[in-house]
C-alpha positions as CSV (number, residue, x, y, z in Angstrom):
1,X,25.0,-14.8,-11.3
2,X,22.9,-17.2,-10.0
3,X,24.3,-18.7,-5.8
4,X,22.9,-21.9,-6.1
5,X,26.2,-24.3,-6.4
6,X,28.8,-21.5,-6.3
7,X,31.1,-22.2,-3.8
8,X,31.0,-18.8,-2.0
9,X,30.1,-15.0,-2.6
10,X,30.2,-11.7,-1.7
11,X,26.5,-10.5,-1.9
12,X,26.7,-6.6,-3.3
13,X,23.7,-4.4,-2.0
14,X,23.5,-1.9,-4.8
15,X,20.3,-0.1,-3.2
16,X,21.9,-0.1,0.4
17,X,24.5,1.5,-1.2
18,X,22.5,4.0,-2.8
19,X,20.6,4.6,0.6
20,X,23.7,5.1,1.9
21,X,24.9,8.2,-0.4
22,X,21.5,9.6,0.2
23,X,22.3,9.3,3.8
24,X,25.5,10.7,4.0
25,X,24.5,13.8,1.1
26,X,22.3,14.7,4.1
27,X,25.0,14.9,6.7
28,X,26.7,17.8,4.5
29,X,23.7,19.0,2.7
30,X,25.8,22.1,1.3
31,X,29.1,20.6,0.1
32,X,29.1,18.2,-3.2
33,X,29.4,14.6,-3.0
34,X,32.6,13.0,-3.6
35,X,31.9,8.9,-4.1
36,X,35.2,7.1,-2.9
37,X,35.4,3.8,-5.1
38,X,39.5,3.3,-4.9
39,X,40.5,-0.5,-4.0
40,X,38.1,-2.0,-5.6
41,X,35.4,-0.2,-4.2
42,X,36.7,-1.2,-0.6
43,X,36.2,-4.8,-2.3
44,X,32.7,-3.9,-3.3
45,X,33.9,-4.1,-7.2
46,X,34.6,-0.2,-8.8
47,X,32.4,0.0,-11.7
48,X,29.2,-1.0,-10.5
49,X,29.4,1.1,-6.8
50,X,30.9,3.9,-9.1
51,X,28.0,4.0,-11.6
52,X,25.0,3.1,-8.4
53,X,26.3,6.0,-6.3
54,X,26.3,8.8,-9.2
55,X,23.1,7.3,-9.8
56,X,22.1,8.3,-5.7
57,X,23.6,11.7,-6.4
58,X,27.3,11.7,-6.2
59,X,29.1,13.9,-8.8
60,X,32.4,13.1,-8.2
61,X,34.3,10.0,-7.9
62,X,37.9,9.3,-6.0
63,X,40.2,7.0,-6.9
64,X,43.4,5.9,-5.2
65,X,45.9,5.3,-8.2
66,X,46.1,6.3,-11.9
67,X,45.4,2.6,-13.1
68,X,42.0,2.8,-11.6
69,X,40.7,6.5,-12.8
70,X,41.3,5.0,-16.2
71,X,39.8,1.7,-16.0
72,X,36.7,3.7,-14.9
73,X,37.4,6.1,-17.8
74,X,37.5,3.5,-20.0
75,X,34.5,1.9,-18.7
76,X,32.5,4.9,-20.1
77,X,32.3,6.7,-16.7
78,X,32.0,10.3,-17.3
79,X,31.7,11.8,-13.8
80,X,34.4,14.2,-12.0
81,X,36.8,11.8,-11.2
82,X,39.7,12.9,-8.9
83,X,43.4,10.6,-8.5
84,X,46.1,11.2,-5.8
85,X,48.3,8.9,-5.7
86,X,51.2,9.6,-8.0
87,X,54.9,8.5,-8.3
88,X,57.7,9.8,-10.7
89,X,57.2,8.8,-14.7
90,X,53.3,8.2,-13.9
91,X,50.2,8.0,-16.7
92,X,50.0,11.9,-16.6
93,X,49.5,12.7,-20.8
94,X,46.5,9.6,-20.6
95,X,45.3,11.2,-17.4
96,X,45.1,14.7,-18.9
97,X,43.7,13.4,-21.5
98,X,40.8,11.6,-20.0
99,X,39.8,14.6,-18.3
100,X,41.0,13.2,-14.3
101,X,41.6,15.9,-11.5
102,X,45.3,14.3,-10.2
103,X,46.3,16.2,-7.1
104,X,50.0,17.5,-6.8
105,X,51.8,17.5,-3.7
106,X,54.9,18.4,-4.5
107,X,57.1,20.3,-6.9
108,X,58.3,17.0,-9.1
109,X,54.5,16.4,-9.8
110,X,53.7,20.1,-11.0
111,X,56.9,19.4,-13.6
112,X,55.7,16.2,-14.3
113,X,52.1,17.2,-14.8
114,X,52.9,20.6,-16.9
115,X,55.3,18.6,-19.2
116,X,51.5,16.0,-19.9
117,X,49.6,19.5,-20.7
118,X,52.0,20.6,-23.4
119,X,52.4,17.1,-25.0
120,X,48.2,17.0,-25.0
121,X,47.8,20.5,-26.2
122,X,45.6,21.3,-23.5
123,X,45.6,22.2,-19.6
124,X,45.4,19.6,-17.0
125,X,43.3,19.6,-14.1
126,X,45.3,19.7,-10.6
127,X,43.9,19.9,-7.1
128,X,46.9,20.8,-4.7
129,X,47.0,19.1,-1.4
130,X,48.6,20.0,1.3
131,X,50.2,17.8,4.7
132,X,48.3,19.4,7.4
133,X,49.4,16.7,9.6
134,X,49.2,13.5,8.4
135,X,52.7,13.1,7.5
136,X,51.6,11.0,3.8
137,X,51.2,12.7,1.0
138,X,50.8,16.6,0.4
139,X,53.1,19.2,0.3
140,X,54.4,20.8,4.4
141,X,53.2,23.5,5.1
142,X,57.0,25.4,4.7
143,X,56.6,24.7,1.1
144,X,53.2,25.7,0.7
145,X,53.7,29.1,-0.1
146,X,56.2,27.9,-2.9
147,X,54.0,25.5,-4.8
148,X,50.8,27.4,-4.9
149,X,52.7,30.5,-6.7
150,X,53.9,27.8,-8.9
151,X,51.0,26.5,-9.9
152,X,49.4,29.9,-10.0
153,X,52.2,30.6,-12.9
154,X,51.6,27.2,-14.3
155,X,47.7,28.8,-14.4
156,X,48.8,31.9,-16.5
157,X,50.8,29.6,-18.8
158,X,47.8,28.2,-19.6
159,X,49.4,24.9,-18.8
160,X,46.9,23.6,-15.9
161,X,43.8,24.7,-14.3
162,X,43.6,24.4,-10.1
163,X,40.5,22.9,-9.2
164,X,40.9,21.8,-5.9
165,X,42.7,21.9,-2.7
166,X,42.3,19.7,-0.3
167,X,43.9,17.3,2.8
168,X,43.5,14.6,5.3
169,X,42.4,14.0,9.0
170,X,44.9,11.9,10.6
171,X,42.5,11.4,13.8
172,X,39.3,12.1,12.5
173,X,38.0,8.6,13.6
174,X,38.8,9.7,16.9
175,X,35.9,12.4,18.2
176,X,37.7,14.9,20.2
177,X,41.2,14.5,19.6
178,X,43.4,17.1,19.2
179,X,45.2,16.6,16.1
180,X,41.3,17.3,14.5
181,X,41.3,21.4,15.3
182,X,45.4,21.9,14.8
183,X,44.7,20.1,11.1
184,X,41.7,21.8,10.4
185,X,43.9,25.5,11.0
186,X,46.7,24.9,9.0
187,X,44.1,23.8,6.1
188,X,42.5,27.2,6.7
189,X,45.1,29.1,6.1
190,X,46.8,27.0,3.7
191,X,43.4,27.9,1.6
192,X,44.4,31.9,2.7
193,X,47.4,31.3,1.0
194,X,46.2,30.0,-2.1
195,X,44.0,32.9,-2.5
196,X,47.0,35.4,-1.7
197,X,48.3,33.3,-4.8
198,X,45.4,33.9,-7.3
199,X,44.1,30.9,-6.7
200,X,40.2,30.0,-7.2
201,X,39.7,26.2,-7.0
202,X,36.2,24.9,-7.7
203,X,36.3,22.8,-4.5
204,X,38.1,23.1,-0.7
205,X,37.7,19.7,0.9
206,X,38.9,17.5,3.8
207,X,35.9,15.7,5.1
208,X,36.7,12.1,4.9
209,X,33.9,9.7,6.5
210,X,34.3,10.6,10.0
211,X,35.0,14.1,9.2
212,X,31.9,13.9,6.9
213,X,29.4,12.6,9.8
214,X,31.2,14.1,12.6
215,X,32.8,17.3,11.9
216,X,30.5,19.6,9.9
217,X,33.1,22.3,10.4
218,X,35.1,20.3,8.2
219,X,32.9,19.8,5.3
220,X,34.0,23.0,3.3
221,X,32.9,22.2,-0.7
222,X,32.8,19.1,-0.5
223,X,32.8,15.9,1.3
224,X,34.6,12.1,0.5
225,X,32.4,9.7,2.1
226,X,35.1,6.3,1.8
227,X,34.0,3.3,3.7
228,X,31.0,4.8,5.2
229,X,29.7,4.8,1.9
230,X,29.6,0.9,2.2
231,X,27.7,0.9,5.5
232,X,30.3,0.7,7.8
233,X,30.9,2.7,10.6
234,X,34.2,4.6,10.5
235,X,33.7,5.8,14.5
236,X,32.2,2.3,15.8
237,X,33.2,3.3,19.8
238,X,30.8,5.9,18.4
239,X,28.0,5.0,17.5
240,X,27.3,1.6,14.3
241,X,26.2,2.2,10.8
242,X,22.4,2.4,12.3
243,X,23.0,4.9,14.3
244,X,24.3,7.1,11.6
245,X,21.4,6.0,9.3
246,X,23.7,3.4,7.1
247,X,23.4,-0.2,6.3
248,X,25.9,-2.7,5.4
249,X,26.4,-3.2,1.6
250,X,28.7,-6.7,1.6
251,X,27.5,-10.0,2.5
252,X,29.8,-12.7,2.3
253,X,28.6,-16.4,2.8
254,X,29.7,-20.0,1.4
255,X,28.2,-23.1,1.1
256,X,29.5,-26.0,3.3
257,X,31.4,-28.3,1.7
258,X,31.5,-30.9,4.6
259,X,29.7,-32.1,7.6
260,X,30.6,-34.8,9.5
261,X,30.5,-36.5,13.0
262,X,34.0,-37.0,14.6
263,X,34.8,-38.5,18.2
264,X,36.5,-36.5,21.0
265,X,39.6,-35.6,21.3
266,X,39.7,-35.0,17.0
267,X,43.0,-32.3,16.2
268,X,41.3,-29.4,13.6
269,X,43.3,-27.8,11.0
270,X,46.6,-27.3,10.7
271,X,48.6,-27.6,14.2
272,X,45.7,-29.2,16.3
273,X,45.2,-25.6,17.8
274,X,41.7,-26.6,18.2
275,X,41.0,-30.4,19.9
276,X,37.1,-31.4,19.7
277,X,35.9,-31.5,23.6
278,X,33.8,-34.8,22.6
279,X,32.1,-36.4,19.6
280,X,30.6,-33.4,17.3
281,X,30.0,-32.7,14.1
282,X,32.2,-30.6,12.0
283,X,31.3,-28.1,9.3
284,X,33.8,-27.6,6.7
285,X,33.3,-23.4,5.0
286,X,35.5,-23.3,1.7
287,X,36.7,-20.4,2.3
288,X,40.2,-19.0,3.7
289,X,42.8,-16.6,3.9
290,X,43.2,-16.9,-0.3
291,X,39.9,-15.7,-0.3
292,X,41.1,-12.6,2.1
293,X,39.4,-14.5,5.5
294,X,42.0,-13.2,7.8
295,X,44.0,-15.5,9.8
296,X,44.4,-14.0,12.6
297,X,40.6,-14.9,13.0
298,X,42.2,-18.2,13.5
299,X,39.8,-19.6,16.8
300,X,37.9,-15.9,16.9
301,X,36.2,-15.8,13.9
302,X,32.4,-15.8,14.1
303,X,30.3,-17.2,11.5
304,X,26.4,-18.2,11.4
305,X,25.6,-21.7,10.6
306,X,22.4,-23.7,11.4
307,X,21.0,-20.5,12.8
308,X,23.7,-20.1,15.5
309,X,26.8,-18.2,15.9
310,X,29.8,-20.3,15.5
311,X,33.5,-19.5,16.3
312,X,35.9,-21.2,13.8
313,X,37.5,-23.9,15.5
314,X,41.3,-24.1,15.1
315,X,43.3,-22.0,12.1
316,X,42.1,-20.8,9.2
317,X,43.9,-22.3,6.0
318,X,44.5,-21.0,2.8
319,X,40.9,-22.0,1.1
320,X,38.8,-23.5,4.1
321,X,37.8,-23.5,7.9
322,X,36.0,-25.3,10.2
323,X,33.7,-25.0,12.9
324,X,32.5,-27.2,15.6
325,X,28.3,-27.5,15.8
326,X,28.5,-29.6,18.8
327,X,24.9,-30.9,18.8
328,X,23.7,-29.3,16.3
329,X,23.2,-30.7,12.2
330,X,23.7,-29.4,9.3
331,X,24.1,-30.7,5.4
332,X,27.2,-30.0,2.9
333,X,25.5,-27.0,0.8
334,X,23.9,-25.6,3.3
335,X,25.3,-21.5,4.0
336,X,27.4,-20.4,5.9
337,X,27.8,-16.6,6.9
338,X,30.5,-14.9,8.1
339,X,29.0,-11.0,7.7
340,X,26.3,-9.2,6.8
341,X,24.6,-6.3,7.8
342,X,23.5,-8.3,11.1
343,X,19.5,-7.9,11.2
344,X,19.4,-11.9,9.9
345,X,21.4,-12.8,13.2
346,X,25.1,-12.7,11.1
347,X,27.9,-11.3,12.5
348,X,29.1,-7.9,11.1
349,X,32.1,-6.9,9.3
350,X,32.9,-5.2,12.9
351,X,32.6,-8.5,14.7
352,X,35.5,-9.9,12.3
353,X,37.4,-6.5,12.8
354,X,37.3,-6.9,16.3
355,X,38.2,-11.0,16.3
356,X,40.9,-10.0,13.9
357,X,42.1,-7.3,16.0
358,X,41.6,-4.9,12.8
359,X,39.3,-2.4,11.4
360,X,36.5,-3.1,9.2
361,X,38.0,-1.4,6.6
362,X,40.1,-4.0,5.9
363,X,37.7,-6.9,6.6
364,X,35.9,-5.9,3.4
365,X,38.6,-4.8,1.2
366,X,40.5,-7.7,1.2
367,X,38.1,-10.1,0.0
368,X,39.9,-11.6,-3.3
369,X,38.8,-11.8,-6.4
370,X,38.6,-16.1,-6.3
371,X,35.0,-14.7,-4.4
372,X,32.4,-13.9,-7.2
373,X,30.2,-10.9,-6.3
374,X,26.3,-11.0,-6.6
375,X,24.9,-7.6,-7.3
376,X,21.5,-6.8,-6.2
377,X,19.2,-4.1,-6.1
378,X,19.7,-0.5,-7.1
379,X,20.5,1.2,-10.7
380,X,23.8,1.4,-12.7
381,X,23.8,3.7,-15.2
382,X,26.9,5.5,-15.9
């Protein structure tokens, strides 16, 4: 798609991306590579981060919700491809039959799940996961014991095949806290008791982003590198995606739809939050919280326009904002950036986070789909 008269995107850096696995592959040079492409690909778009990182090396893929480990199914993507996030009366017979790992977590699942195997005529892949402190999904640790000899008879049945267990940090983004080395023992010896239960699983796994470039005691078999995988730092009181040897994949910008001189004293947006100090010029970016620009950046937002940083001036709206250039000039057309990876003077997708009073997580993800995305660089087969 060609920028030129589009009214805003979300530029896609395919090869950053790619860097990026490579990156993080070396972090846990041991454990297999576990691409995490749910929401979208944290807004990224699925199919094409799905196919660039398996391209980089990642042989598996994670997914969030049934809906998406079939759409990527469907889309001819024929990596490993793991699901866990289930509810009663899910797609279990079309996962089964599209060859997806869906995790189990509690007994109702296992039912569910062996009741898909016997209508497909053939075993269903399960990884078990258990709540080693999270308090989300995955089966307690009381009832551990009780679903692993289930499954383990479910095995001999020839109903299912266990390829993986596996949890959560809870505080992993947090170096140093507690909760990191109570989690990590109650995985071990769930594990211990899986084996006790003649179980083998292909993979043992836990490492989420921080846990993948901050715990190496936690990478096991594999690793699930989520939004790190994009170029964002999931420890940034830590250290920023440079320092971990990742670059930002998203850059969203918009043209300006309107610049004009007002005098002093001018109310902005909705409320008159924002009063101009004294005749300015005002830049109009069509973009707004319908396009996922958070308003509670409303007056904290940063954005680069005419080769400054800007702070949007009064509330976001639903499809535009403003800022004040003071003495600056600008045309209607010209871009506007709110993020980037910062190395052309933008702000981040942390520098919204923080003016949000969020994480950068959801700074990225929530850019809607009325924002077109531009892929470049990089190679997407499946």
């Amino acid at each position: 798609m060609d920028e030129k008269g589009t009214r805003a995107w979300a530029r896609i850096d395919l090869g950053a991306l790619q860097a990026n696995v490579v990156a993080l592959k070396a972090k846990a040079p041991t454990a297999a590579f576990m691409a995490v492409v749910k929401a979208d690909a944290y807004g990224h778009g699925m199919l094409p981060c799905a196919q660039a990182a398996v391209e980089a090396g990642a042989t598996w893929l994670g997914v969030a919700t049934p809906d998406e480990a079939l759409a990527l199914r469907r889309a001819g993507v024929t990596a490993r491809l793991l699901c866990w996030l289930w509810t009663p009366g899910g797609p279990w017979r079309e996962c089964v039959d599209a060859d997806v790992d869906v995790t189990v977590s509690a007994q109702w699942a296992l039912t569910e799940v062996m009741a898909a195997a016997r209508a497909a005529g053939r075993p269903a892949r399960v990884q078990l996961k258990i709540d080693a402190g999270l308090g989300r999904n995955g089966a307690q640790p009381e009832q551990w014991p009780e679903l692993t000899a289930a499954a383990r008879a479910a095995e001999r049945a020839g109903l299912i095949r266990v390829t993986g267990v596996w949890a959560h940090f809870s505080c992993a983004d947090d170096p140093g806290h507690p909760s990191i080395a109570r989690e990590l023992a109650v995985f071990r010896t769930a594990l211990e008791q899986a084996a006790d239960a003649g179980l083998a699983p292909e993979v043992r796994h836990m490492a989420n982003s921080p846990g993948t470039l901050t715990l190496p005691e936690s990478h096991f078999d594999l690793v699930r590198p989520g939004v790190a995988m994009y170029g964002i730092s999931p420890v940034p009181d830590v250290g920023g995606p440079a320092d971990f040897g990742l670059r930002p994949v998203m850059t969203l910008a918009a043209r300006l739809a309107s610049v004009k001189r007002v005098p002093g004293g001018h109310g902005v947006s909705y409320g008159h939050t924002y009063l101009t100090p004294g005749e300015t010029t005002l830049a109009l970016v069509p973009l707004g919280y319908a396009d996922g620009v958070p308003r509670h950046a409303s007056s904290t937002g940063p954005v680069l326009v005419a080769g400054k940083w800007r702070t949007v001036a009064g509330r976001v709206a639903m499809d535009q904002f403003v800022v004040d250039l003071g003495g600056d000039t600008a045309e209607a057309g010209d871009e506007a950036v709110l993020f980037g990876p910062g190395d052309g003077g933008e702000p981040t997708a942390e520098d919204w986070a923080r003016a949000a009073g969020t994480i950068a997580y959801e700074i990225v993800t929530r850019i809607g789909g009325r924002v077109p995305r531009v892929y470049t660089g990089g190679q997407r087969s499946c």
